[in-house]
Backbone as a printed PyTorch tensor [residue, N CA C, xyz], in Angstrom:
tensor([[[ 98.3010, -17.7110, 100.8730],
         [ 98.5750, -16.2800, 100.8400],
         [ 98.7480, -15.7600, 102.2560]],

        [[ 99.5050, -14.5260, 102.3010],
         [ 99.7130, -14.0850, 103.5530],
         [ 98.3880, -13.3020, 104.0350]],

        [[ 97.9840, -13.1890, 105.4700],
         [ 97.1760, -12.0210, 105.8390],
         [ 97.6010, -10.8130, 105.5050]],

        [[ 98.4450, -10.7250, 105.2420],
         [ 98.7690,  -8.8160, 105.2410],
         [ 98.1260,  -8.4670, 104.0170]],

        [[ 98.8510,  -9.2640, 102.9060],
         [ 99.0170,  -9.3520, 101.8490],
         [ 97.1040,  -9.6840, 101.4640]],

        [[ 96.3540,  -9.9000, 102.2950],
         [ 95.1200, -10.1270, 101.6860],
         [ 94.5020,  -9.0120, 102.4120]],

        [[ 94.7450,  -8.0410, 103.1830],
         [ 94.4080,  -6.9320, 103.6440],
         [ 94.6040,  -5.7970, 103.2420]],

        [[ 95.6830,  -5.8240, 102.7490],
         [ 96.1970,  -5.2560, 101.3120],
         [ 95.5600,  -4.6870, 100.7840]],

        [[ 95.3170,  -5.9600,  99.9080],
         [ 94.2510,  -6.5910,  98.3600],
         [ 92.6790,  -5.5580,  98.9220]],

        [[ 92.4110,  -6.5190, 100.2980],
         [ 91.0700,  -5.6480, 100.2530],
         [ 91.1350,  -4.4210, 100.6000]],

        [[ 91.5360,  -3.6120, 100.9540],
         [ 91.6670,  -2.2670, 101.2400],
         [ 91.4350,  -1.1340,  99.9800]],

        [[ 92.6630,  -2.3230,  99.0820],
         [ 92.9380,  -1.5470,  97.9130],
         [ 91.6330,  -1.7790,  96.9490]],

        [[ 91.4190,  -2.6290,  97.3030],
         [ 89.7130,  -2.9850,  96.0930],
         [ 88.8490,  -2.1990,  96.7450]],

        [[ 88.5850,  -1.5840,  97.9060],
         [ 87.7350,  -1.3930,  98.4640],
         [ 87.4810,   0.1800,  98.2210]],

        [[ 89.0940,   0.7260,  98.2530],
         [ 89.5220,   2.5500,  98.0360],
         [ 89.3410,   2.3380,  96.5330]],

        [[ 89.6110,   1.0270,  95.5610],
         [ 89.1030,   1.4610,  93.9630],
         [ 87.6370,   1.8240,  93.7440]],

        [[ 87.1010,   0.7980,  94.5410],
         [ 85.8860,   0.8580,  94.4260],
         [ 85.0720,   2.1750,  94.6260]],

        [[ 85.9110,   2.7660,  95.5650],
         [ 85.4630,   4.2910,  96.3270],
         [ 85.5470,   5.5050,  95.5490]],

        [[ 86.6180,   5.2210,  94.7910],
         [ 87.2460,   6.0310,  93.7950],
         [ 86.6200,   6.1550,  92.6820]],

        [[ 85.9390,   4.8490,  91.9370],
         [ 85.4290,   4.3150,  90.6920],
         [ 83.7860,   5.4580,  90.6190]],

        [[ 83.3330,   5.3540,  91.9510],
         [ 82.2540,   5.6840,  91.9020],
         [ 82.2960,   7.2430,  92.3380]],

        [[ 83.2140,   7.6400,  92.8560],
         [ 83.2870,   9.4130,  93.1790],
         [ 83.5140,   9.7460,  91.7920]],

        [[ 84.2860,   9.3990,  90.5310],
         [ 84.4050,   9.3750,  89.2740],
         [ 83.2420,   9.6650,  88.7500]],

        [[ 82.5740,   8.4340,  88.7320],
         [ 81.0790,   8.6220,  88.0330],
         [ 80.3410,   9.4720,  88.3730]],

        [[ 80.0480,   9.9490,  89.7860],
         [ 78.9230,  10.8880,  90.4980],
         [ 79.7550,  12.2350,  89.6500]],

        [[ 81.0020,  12.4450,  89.5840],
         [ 81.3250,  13.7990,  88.9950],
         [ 81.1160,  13.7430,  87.3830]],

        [[ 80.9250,  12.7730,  86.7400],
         [ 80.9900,  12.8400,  85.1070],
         [ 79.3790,  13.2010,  85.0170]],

        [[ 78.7650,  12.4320,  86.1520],
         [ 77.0650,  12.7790,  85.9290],
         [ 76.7440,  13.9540,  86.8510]],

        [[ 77.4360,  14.7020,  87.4140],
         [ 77.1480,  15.6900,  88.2310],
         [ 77.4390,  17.1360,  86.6960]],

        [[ 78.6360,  16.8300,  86.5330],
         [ 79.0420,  17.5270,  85.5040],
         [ 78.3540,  18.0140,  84.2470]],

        [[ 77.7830,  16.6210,  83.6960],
         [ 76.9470,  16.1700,  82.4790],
         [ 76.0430,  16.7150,  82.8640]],

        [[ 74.8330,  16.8800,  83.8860],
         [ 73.6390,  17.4020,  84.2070],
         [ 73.8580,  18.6160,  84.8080]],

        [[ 74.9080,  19.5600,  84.9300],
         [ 74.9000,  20.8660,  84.9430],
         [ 75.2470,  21.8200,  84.0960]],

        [[ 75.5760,  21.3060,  82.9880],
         [ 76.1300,  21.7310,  81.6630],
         [ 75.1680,  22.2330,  81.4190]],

        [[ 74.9520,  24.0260,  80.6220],
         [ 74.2520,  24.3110,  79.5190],
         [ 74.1790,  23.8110,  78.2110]],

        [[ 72.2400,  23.4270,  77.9250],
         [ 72.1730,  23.2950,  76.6180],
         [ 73.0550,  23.9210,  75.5110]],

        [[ 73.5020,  23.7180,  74.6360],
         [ 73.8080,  24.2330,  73.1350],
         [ 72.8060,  24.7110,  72.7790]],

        [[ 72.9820,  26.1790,  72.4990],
         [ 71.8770,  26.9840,  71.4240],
         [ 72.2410,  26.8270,  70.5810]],

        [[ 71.2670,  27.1060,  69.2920],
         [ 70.9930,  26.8010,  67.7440],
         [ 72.0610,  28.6150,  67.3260]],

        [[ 73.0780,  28.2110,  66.4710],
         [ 73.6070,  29.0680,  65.9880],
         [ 73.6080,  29.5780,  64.3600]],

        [[ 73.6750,  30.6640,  63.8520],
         [ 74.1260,  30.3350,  62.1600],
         [ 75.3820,  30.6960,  62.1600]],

        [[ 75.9870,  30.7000,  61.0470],
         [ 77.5950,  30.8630,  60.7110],
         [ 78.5050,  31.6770,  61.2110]],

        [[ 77.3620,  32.9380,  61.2790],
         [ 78.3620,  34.0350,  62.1430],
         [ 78.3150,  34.3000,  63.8330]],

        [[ 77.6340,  33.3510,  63.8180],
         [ 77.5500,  32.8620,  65.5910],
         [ 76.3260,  33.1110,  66.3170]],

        [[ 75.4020,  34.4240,  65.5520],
         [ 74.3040,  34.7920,  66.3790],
         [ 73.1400,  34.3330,  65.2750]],

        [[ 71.8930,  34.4620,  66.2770],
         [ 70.4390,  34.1510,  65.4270],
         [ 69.8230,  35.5290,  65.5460]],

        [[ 69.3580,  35.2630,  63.9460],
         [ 68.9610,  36.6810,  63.3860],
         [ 67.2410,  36.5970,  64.1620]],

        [[ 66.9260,  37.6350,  64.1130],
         [ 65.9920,  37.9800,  64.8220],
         [ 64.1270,  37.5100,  63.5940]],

        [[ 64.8630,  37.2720,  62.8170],
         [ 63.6510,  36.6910,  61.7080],
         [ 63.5000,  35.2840,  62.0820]],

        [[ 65.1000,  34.6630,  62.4470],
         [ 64.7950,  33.2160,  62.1080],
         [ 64.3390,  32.6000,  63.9580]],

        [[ 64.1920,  33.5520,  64.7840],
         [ 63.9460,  33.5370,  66.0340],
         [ 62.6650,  33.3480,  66.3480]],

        [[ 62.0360,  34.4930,  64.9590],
         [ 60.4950,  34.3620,  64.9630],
         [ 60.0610,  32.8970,  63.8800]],

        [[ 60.9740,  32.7920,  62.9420],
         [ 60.3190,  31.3760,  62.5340],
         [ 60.3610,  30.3860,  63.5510]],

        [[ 61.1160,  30.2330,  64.1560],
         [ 61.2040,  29.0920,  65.7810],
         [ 59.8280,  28.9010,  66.1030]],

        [[ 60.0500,  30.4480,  66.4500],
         [ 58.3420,  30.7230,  67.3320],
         [ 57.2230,  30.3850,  66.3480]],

        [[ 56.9830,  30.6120,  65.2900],
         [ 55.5340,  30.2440,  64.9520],
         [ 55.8840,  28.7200,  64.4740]],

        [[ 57.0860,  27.9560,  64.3230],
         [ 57.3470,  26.2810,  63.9810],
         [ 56.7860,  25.7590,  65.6290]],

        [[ 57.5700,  26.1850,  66.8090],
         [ 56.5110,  25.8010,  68.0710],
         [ 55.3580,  26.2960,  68.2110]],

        [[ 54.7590,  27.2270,  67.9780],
         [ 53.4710,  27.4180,  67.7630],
         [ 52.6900,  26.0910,  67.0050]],

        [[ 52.8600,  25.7720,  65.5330],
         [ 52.3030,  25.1100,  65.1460],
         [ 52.6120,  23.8270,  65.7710]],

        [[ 53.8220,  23.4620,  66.3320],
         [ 53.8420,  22.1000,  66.3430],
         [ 52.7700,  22.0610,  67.7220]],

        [[ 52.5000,  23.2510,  68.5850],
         [ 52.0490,  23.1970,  69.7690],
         [ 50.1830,  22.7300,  69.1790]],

        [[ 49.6490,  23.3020,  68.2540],
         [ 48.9310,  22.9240,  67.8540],
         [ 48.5530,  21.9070,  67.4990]],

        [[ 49.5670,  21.0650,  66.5780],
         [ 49.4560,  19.6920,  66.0280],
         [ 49.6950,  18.9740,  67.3080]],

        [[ 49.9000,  19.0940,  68.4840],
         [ 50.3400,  18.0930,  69.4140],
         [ 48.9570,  18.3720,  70.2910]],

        [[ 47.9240,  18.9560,  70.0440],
         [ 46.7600,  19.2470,  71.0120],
         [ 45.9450,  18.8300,  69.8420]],

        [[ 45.8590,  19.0880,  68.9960],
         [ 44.8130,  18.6100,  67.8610],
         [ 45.0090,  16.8150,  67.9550]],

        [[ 46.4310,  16.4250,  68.4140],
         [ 46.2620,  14.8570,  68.0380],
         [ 45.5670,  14.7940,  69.5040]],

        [[ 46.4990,  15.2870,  70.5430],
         [ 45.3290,  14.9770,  72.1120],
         [ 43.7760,  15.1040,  72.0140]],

        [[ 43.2870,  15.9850,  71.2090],
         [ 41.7300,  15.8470,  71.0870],
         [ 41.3990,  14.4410,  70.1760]],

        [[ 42.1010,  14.0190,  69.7620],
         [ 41.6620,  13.2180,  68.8480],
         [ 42.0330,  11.5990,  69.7820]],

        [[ 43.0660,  11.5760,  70.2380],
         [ 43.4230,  10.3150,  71.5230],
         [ 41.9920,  10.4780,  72.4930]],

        [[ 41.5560,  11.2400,  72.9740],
         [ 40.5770,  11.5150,  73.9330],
         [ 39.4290,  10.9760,  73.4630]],

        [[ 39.3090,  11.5250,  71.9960],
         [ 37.8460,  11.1510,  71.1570],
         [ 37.8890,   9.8840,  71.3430]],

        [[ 39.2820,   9.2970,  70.4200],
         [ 39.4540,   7.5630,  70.2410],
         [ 39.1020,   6.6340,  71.6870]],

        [[ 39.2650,   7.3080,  72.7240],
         [ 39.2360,   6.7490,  74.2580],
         [ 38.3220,   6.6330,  74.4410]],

        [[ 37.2790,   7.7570,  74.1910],
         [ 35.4460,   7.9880,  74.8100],
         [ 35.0570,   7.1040,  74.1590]],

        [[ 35.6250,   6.8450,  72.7020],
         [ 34.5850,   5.8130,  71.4730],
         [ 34.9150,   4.4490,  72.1020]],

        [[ 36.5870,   4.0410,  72.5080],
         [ 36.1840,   2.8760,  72.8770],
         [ 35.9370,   2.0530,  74.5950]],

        [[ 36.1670,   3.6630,  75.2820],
         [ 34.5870,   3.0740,  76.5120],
         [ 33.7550,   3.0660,  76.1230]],

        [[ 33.5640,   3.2860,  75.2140],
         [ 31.2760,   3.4260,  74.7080],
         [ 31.3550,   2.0780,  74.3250]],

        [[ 32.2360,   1.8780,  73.2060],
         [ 32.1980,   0.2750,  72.4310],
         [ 31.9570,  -0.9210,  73.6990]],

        [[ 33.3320,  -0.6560,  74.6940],
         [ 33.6590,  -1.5940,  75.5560],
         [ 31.9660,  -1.6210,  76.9500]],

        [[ 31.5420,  -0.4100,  76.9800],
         [ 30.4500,  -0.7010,  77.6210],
         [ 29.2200,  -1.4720,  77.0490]],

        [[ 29.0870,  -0.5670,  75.5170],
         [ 28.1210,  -1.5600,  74.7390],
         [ 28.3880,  -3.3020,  75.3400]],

        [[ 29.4820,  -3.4160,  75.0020],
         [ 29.9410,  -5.1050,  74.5880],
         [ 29.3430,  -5.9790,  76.0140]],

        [[ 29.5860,  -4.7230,  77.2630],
         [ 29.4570,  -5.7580,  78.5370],
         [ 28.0080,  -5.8000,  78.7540]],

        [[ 27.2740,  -4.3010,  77.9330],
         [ 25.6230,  -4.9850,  78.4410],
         [ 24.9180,  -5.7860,  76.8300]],

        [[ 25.6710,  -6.1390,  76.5830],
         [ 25.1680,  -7.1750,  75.4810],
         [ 25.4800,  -8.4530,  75.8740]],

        [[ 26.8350,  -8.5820,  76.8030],
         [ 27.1080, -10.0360,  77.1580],
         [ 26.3730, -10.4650,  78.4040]],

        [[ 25.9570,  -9.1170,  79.2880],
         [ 24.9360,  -9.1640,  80.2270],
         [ 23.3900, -10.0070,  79.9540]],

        [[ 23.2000,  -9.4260,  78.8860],
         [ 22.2560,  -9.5490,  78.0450],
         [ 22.2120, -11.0830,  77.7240]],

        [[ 22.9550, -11.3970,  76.7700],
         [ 23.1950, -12.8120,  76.3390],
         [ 23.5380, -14.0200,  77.9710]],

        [[ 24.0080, -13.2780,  78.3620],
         [ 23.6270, -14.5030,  79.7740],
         [ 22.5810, -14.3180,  80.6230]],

        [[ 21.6280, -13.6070,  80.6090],
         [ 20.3240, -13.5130,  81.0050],
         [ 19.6110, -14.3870,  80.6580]],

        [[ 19.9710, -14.3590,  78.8750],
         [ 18.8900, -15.2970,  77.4160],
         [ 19.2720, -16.7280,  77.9930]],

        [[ 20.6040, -16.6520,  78.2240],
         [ 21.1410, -17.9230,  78.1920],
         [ 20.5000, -18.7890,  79.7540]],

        [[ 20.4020, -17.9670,  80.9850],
         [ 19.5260, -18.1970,  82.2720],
         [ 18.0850, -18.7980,  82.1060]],

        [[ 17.5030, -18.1470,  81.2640],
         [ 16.3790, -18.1850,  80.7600],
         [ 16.0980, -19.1170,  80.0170]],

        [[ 17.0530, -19.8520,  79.4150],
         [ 16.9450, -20.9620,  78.0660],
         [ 17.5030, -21.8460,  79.3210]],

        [[ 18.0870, -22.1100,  80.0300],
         [ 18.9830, -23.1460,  81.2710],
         [ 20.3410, -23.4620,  80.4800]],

        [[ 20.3890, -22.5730,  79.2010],
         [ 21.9030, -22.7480,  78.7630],
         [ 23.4640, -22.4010,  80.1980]],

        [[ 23.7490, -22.5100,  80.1670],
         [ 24.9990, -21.9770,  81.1700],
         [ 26.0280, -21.3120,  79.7320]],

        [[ 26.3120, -19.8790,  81.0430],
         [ 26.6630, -18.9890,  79.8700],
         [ 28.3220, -19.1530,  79.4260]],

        [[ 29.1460, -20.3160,  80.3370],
         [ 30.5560, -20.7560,  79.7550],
         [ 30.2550, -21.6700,  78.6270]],

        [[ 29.2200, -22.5360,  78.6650],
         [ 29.0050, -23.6790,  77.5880],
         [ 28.1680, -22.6010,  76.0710]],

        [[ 27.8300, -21.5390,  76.2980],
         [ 27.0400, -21.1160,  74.9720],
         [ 28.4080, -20.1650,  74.5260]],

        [[ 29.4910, -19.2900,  75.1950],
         [ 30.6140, -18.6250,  74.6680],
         [ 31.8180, -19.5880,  74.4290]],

        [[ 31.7760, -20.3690,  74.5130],
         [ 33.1950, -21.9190,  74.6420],
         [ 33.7190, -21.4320,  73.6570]],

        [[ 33.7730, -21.3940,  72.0490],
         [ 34.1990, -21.0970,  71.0470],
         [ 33.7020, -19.8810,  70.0790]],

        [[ 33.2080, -18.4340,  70.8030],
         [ 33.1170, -17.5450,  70.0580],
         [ 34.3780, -16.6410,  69.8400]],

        [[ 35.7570, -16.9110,  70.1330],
         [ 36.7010, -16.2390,  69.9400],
         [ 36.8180, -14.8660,  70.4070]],

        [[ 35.9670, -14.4950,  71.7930],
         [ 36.0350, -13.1360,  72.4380],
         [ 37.1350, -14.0190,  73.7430]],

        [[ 37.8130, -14.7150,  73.9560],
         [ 38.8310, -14.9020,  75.0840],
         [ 39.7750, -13.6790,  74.9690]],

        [[ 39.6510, -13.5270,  76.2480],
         [ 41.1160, -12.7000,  76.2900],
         [ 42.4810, -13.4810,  76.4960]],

        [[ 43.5940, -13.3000,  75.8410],
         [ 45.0070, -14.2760,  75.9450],
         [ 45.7280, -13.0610,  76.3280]],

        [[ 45.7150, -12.2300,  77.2760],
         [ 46.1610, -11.5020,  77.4990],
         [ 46.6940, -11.7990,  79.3450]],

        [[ 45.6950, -12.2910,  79.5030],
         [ 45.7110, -12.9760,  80.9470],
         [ 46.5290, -14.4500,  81.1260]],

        [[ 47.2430, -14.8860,  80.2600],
         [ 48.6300, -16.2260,  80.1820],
         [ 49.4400, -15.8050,  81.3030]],

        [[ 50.2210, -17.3200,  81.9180],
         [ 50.6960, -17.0370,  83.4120],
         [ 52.0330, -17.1540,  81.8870]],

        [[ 52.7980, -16.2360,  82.9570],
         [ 54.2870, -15.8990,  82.4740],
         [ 55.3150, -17.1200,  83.2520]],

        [[ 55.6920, -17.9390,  82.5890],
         [ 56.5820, -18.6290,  83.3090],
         [ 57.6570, -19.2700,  81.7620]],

        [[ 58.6690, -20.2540,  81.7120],
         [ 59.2990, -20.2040,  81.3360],
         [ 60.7480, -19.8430,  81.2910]],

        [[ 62.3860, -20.0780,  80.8610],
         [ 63.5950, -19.6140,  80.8590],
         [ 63.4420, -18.0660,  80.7410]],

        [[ 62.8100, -17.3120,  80.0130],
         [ 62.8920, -16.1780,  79.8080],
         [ 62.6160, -14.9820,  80.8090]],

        [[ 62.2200, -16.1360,  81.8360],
         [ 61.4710, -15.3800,  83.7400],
         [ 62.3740, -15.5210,  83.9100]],

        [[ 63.3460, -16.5450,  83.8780],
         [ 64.0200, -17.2050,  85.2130],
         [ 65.7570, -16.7300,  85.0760]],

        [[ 66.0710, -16.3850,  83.3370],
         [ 67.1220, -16.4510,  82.9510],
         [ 68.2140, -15.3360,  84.3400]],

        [[ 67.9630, -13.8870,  84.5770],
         [ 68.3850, -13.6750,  85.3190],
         [ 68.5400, -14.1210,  86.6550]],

        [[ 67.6780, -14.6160,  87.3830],
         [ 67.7440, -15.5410,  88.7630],
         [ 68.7940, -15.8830,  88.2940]],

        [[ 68.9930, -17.0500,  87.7640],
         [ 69.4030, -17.9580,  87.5510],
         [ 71.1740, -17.8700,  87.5250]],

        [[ 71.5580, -16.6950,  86.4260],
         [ 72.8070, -15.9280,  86.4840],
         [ 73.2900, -15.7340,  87.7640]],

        [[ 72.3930, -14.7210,  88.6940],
         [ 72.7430, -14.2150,  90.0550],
         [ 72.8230, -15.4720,  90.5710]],

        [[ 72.2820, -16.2270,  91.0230],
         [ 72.3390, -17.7120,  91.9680],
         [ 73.7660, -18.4300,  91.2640]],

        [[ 74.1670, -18.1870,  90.0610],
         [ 75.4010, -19.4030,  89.8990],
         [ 76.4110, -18.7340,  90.0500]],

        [[ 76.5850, -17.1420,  90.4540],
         [ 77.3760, -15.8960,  90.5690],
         [ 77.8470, -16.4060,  92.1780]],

        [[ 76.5430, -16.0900,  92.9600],
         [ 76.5410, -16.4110,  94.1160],
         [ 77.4120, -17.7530,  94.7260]],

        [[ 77.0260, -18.7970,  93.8560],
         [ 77.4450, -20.0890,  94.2540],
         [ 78.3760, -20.5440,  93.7850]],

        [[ 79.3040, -19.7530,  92.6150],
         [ 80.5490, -19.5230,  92.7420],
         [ 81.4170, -19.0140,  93.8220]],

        [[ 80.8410, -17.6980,  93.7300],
         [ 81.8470, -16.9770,  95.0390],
         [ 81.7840, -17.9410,  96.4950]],

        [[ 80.5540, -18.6630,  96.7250],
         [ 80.4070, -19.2540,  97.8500],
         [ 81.7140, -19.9800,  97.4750]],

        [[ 81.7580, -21.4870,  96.4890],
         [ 82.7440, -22.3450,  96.4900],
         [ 84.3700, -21.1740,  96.5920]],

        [[ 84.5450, -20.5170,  96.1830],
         [ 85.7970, -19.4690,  96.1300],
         [ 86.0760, -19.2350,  97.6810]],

        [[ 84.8240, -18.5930,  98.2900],
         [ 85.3810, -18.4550,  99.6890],
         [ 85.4620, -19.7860, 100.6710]],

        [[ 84.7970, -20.4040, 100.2770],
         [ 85.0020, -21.8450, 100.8840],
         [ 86.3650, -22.8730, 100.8630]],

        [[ 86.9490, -22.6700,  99.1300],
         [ 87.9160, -22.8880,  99.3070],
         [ 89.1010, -22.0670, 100.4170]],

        [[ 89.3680, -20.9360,  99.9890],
         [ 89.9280, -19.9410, 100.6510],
         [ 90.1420, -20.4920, 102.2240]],

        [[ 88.6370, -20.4780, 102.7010],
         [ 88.8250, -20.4110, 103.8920],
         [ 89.3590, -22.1390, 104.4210]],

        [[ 89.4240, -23.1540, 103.2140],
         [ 89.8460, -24.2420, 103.7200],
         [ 91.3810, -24.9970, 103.9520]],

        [[ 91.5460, -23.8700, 102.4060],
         [ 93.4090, -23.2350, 102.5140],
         [ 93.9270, -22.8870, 103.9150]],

        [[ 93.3190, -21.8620, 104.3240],
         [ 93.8170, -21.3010, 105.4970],
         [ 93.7870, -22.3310, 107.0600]],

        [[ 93.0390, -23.2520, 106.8630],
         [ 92.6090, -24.2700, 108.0320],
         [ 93.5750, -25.2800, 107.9860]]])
C-alpha cells in the first residue's frame, strides 16, 4: 500500500471515530435533558380529584415502604443477636474443648457450620475475558507486524 493512501485511511478512521462519539455525547446529552412525561387523561389535563388520589396512593405507598424498613431493621437487630449468641457459644465450646485437651478444629471437623462462602474463585469463567483481550491484542500485534514487514 501506498503511504498517502495509509494516511488517508488513518485520518479518516480517526475524524470517524471523533464524529461517532460527538454523536453519542449529543443523543445522551439530549436524552438526559428531556422533560419527564406527565400522567395525562383523554382530554389532556388531570382533574384535580385524581391529583389528590396520586397523593394519598404516595402517601400510602410512603408508608408501606417505612413499615417494611422497620421491619428490615428488626430482621437485622434479630440476626446480630443470633450471630452474637452463636460466637459466645462457640467461645464457649472451645474453652470446654481447652479444658477436656480436645483441640477445637478436631471436635467441629464435621458439624456442618463451615462457611463455603470463602472458595478461591478461579477457573475459565475468571479468565474468559483476559483471555479475549490478550488474543485481540496478539492479533493486531501479528497484523502490524506483518504490515510493517511488507513495507521492509
Amino acid at each position: 500500500m501506498d503511504e498517502a493512501k495509509l494516511k488517508r485511511w488513518g485520518w479518516g478512521a480517526i475524524i470517524g471515530l471523533i464524529g461517532v462519539i460527538l454523536v453519542a455525547g449529543l443523543v445522551i446529552a439530549i436524552s438526559m435533558s428531556s422533560p419527564k412525561p406527565k400522567a395525562t387523561t383523554a382530554s389532556g389535563e388531570i382533574s384535580l380529584e385524581e391529583s389528590e388520589k396520586t397523593d394519598t396512593k404516595k402517601e400510602e405507598s410512603e408508608k408501606k415502604a417505612a413499615e417494611e424498613k422497620a421491619a428490615k431493621e428488626k430482621t437485622a437487630k434479630e440476626k446480630a443477636e443470633a450471630e452474637k449468641r452463636a460466637a459466645e457459644e462457640e467461645q464457649k465450646r472451645a474453652e470446654a474443648n481447652k479444658q477436656n485437651g480436645i483441640a477445637a478444629n478436631e471436635s467441629n471437623k464435621n458439624n456442618g457450620s463451615a462457611n463455603t462462602n470463602n472458595m478461591p474463585k478461579t477457573g475459565p469463567t475468571d479468565t474468559v475475558i483476559a483471555a479475549l483481550g490478550a488474543g485481540v491484542v496478539a492479533y493486531l500485534a501479528a497484523l502490524n507486524f506483518g504490515l510493517i514487514k511488507k513495507r521492509a
